[in-house]
N, C-alpha and C positions, 0 to 999 in steps of 0.2 A: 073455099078449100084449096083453090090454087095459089092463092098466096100464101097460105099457114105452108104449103110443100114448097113456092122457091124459100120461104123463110129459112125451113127447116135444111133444105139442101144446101144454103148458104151458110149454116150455122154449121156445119159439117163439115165445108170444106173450109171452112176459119178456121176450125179446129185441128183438123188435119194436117194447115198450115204451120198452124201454133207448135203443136206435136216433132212435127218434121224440123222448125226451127228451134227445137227446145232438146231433142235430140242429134242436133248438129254442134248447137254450143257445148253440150254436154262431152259430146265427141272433142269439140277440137279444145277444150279444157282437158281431156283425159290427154288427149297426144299434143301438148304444146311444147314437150322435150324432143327433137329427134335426136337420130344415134350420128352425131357428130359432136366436136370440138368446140366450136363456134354456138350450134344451137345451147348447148348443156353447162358453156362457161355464163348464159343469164340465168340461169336459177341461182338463188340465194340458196350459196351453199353453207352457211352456216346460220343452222337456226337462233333464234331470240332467245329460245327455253335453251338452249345448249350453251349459248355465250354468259346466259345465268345463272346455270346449276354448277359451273367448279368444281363437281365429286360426282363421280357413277364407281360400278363396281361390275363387275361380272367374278365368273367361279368356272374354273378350269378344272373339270369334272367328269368323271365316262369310265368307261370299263379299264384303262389303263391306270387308275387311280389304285389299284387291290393288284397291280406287278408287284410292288414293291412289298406289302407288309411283310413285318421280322425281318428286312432286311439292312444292310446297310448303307444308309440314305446318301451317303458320301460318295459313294463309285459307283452311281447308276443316273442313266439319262432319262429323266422322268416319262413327262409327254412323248420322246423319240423312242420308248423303248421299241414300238413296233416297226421301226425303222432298223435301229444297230440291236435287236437281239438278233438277228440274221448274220450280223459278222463275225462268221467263227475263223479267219485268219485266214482260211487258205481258198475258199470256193469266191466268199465276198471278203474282201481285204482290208487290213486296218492297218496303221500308219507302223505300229512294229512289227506286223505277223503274226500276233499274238489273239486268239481270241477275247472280242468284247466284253467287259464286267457284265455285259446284259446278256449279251448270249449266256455265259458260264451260269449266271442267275436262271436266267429262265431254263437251260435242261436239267438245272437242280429242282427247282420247282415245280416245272410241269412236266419237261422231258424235250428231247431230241427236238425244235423248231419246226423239223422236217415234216413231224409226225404231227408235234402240236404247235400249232402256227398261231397266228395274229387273231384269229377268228374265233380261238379255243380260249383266250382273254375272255372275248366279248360275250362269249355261251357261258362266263362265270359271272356274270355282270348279276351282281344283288343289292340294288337299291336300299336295301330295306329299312335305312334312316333316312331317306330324303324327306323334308317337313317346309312344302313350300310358303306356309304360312309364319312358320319357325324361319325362316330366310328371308322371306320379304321384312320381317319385325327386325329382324337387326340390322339389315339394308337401312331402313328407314330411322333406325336409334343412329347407326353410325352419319348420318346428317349428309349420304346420300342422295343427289336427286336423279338420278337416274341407275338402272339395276338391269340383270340380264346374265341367262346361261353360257358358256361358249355352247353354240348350236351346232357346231359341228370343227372337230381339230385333223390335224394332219389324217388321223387314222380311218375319216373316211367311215366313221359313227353318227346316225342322226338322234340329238338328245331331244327328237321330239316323236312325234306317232306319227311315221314318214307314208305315203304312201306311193313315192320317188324312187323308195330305196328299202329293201327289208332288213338292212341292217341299220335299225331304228331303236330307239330305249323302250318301246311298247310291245313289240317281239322278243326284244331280250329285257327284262326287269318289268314289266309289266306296269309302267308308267310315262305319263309326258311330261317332264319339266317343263317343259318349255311354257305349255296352257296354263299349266299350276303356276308359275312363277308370272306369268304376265297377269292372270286374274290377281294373286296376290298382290306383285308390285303395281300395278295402277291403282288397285284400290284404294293403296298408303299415299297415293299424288304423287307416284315418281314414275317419270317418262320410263317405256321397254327396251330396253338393247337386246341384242344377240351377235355373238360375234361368228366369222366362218374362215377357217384357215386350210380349208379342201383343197386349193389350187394345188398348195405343195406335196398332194395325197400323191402327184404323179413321181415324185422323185421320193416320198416315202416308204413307198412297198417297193421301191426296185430291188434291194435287197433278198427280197423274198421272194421274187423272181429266178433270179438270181441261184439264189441258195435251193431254191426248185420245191414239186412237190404241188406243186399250187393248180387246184383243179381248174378247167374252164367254167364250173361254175359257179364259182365263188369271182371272178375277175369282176364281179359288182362289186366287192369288196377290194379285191387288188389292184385292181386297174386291168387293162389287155398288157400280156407280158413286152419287157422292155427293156434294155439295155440300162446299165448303171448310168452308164454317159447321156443316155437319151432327155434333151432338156424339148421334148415336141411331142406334148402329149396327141393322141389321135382324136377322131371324130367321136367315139362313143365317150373319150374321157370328157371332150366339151359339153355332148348332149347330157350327161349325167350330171357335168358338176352345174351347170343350169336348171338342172328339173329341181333340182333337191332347194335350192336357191330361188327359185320363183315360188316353190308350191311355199316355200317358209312365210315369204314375202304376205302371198296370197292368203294364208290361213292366222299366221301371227300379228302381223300390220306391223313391223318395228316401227319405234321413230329412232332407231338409230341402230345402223349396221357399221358393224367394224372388222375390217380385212387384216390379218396378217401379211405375212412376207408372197413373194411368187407367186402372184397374180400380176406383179409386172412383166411375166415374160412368158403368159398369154397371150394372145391374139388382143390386138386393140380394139377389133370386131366384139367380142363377149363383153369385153370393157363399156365398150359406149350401150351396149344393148341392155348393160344392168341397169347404166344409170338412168338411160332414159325411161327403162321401164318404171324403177321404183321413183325416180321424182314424179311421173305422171300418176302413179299410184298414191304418192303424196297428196298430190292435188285434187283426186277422187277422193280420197278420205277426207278432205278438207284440213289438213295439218301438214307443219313441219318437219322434216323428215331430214335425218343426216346420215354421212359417209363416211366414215372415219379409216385411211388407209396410209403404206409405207411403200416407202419408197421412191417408186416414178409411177406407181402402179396409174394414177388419175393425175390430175392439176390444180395449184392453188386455187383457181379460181371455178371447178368445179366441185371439189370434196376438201374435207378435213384432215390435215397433216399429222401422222401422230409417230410420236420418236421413241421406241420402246427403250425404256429404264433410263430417259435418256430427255433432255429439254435442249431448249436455246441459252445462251451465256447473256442474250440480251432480250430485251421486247422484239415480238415479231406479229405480224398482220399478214393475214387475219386469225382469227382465234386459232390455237392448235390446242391439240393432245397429247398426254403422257401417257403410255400405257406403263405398269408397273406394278411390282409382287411384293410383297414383306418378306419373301422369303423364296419358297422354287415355287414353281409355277403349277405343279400338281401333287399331290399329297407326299409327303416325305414322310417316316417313321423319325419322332425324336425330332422334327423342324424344330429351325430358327427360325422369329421372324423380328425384322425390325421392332424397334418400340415406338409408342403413340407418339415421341418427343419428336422423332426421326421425322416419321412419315408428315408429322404438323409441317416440320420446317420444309421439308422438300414441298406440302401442298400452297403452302405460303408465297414459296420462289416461282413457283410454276406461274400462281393467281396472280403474282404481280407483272409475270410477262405476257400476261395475256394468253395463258394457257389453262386447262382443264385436266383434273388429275382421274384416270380410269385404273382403280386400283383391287388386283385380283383378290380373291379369297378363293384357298385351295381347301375344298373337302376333303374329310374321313372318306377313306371308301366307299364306303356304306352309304354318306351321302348327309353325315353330321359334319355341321361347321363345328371345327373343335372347341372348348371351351378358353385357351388360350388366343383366340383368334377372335373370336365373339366378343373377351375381353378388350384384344386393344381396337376394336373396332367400334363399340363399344367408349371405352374414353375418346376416341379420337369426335365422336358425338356429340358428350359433354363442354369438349371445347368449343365445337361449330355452334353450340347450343350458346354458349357464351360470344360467342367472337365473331359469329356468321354473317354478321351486316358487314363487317372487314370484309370478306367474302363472297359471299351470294351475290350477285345483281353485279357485283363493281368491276369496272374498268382498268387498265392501267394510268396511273399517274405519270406527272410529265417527268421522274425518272422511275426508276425501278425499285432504284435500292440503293445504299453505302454499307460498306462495312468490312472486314478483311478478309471474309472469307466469300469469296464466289467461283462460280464455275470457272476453271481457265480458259476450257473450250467448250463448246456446246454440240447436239448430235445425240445420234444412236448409243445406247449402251455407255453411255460417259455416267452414271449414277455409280458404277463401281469401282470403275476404274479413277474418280474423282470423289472419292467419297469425303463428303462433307462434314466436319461438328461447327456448327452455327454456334454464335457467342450471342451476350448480351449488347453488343458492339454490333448484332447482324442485325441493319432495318431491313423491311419491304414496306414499299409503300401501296397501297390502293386507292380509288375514287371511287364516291358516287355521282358525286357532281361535280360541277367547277369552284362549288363553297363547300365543299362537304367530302375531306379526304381523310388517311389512317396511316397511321404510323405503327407497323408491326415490329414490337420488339422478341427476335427468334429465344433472347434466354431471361429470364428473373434476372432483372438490373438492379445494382447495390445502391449506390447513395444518387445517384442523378444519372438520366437518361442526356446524353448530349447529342443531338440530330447535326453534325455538323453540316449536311447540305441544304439546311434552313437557316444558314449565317444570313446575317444582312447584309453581307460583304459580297453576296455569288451572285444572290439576282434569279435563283433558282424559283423563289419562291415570290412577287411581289405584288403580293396582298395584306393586309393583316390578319394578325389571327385572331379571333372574337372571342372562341373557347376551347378548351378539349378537356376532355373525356376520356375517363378508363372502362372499354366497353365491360359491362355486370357488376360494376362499381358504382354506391351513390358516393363515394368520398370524393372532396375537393381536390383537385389536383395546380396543383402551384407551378408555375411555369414564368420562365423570361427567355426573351428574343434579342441574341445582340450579335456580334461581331463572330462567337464560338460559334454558335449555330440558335437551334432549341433547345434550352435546355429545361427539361422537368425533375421535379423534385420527384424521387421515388417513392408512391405512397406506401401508407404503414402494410397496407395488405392485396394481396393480389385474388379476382375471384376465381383464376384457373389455374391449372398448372401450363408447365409449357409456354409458348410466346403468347404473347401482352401486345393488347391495339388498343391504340392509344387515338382518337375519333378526335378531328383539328377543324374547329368550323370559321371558315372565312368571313370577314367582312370588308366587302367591296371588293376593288380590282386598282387601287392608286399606285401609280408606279412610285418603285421604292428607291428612295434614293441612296446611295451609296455613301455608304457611311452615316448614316442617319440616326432616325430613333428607335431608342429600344424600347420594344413593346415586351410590355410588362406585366403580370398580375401573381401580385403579392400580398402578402399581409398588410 
């Protein structure tokens, strides 16, 4: 009997042991990020799944989305309205003295600002077409691999069932995006985004401060009052814009959160405290998890670079991001939005610099993606559906691109201000491997595609070519290599609309000599 007990009292404190070192690892696997510079620049800040999906989407969507209807969508500041309908000219000032097109809007519509404010939006919030299965389904047609609500905008709205914040989409609309759209979009295989552009909540309700009227108990919604000038938000704006921020973290899991503007000029304290939390949080969930932000807000070597409407003029490393709209950024009456032709060639230029394109889709009030929008999102699928090996998975090539038309500079906001028509003369180029690259042509080419930076005169290129291919085409394609460049015969029929990848497979690595042989395959 007395050895079955030391038996048994040793098997116990083995276990104990085991226990105590199993809950240790586990511990210093959850906190191997701390909140500094140095610990948080070795996480691998750009994930595998991220450097290979090339297309996400989110929807810029909330009570401010039903400011606008019957109105006219030309003289009104979408997402800001709850920022400048507060300037009526003389209390909160505007650049002629003259009251806001939003102000003038909103006292026609609801009345005096004073009496109905920011909050009287939000008490009209009627969901009552949002179909998060109906969303996720064209996320997933449009050849999306990743998808995601904006989770929270300037106004200081949580689009999920907060319990952080009662001004949440499940107290006002009687629903959570957020759960519906992540159940949906993972289902379909595409990673979760949410995006959160709260920081700037504290310079968006100054206004309304301002203009007055604003109870102390509603400051969960405006902020603690503040001077127009004021850029230092207080103690309770950090502890709030954090709670709403971890419990997301905590309840949703993203694998990718994306910042707006003015979160750079926060404390560097909240900064290092996100990240270390959600990368440790990453690592307890056992997956890859991204950051995608502007500005200075983080650093290349900890988070993701993303340049709203706006790319590089060249390749850059490590991957970055586009954020970008078809048209404005939250429901307009009568929108424009790009066409699929557009939106192709700009996703092409991005792919080829080593960027990834995040591109908005603005809801119906109500919370229907419209049918003109479903449309080109929709063809823009058809193509990926065809063309997607050019894209998905690949790399940059060892150039980018020729052709006449390119960014002159690269940056923020340069998508409009440089607005591009891409020709049949515009390539981009892509890899998947070192024998296995693409030649994107951005228009329907007439009698011969000429590559002239595949001459055998540049040294660009010094492999031979074995074959290529029109990617959704079984037709032969006929091709010679000389001194012009590449030149392919244009075949009889194309199986997309829009730009043509043209898949160029290598064989060997012989260095080429100058002025040499043309490789050839012809009839």
């Amino acid at each position: 009997m007395k050895k079955i007990k030391i038996s048994l009292l040793s098997l116990f404190a083995i276990l104990t042991v085991h226990t105590a070192d199993a809950q240790k690892d586990h511990s210093q696997k959850k906190e191997k990020y701390k909140q500094s510079w140095e610990s948080l620049s070795t996480v691998k800040q750009i994930p595998d799944w991220f450097q290979d999906a090339k297309f996400g989407i989110y929807a810029h969507w909330g009570p401010v989305s039903a400011a606008f209807e019957g109105s006219d969508p030309k003289k009104f500041y979408g997402g800001w309205h709850g920022m400048v309908m507060y300037q009526d000219g003389k209390i909160v000032p505007t650049k002629n003295g003259q009251p806001s097109n939003n102000y003038i809007h909103h006292k026609n519509k609801y009345g005096e600002p004073k009496e109905f404010g920011y909050k009287y939006i939000i008490e009209q919030f009627k969901p009552t077409g949002f179909d998060a299965a109906k969303w996720a389904e064209i996320f997933q047609k449009s050849g999306a691999k990743f998808a995601g609500p904006v989770a929270m905008h300037h106004d200081n709205f949580a689009m999920w069932d907060s319990k952080a914040t009662r001004w949440n989409s499940m107290n006002y609309g009687r629903i959570d995006p957020s759960a519906a759209l992540k159940k949906e979009i993972e289902a379909r295989g595409m990673k979760f985004m949410a995006s959160f552009h709260h920081a700037f909540t504290w310079k968006y309700f100054a206004p309304a401060h301002a203009h007055g009227n604003i109870s102390p108990e509603d400051y969960d919604l405006y902020t603690s009052p503040h001077s127009l000038e004021s850029d230092t938000p207080d103690e309770r704006f950090y502890k709030e814009w954090w709670a709403k921020l971890k419990e997301y973290i905590d309840v949703y899991k993203p694998d990718l959160i994306w910042f707006d503007w003015w979160l750079e000029n926060m404390t560097e304290e909240c900064r290092l405290k996100f990240l270390a939390y959600y990368y440790n949080k990453g690592l307890e969930w056992n997956k890859e998890v991204g950051v995608a932000y502007k500005e200075s807000t983080f650093t290349l070597d900890t988070a993701i670079k993303d340049y709203e409407r706006g790319r590089p003029n060249q390749p850059k490393n490590p991957t970055w991001l586009t954020d970008t709209s078809p048209g404005a950024w939250f429901y307009r009456p009568n929108a424009q939005f790009k066409s699929p032709n557009e939106l192709i060639d700009i996703l092409v230029d991005i792919v080829s610099k080593n960027g990834v394109m995040l591109l908005n889709v603005p809801p119906d009030p109500d919370g229907t993606i419209p049918v003109v929008m479903e449309n080109l999102l929709t063809d823009m699928g058809k193509w990926l559906k065809i063309n997607g090996d050019a894209i998905y998975g690949t790399r940059p090539w060892t150039i980018f691109g020729e052709g006449p038309n390119r960014l002159p500079e690269g940056g923020h906001k340069v998508e409009e201000s440089s607005k591009i028509v891409y020709s049949n003369k515009d390539i981009r180029f892509t890899k998947k491997s070192d024998k296995e690259f693409y030649a994107i042509v951005l228009d329907k080419p007439e009698d011969k595609i000429v590559i002239k930076s595949l001459s055998t005169q540049l040294g660009v290129l010094n492999s031979k070519i074995n074959k290529i291919e029109l990617l959704g085409s079984d037709e032969k394609i006929y091709w010679e290599r000389n001194e012009e460049g590449l030149v392919i015969k244009a075949p009889k029929s194309y199986p997309s609309e829009y730009a043509h990848s043209f898949k160029i497979l290598l064989e060997g690595y012989q260095e080429n000599n100058i002025g040499g042989t043309i490789e050839a395959h012809k009839d």
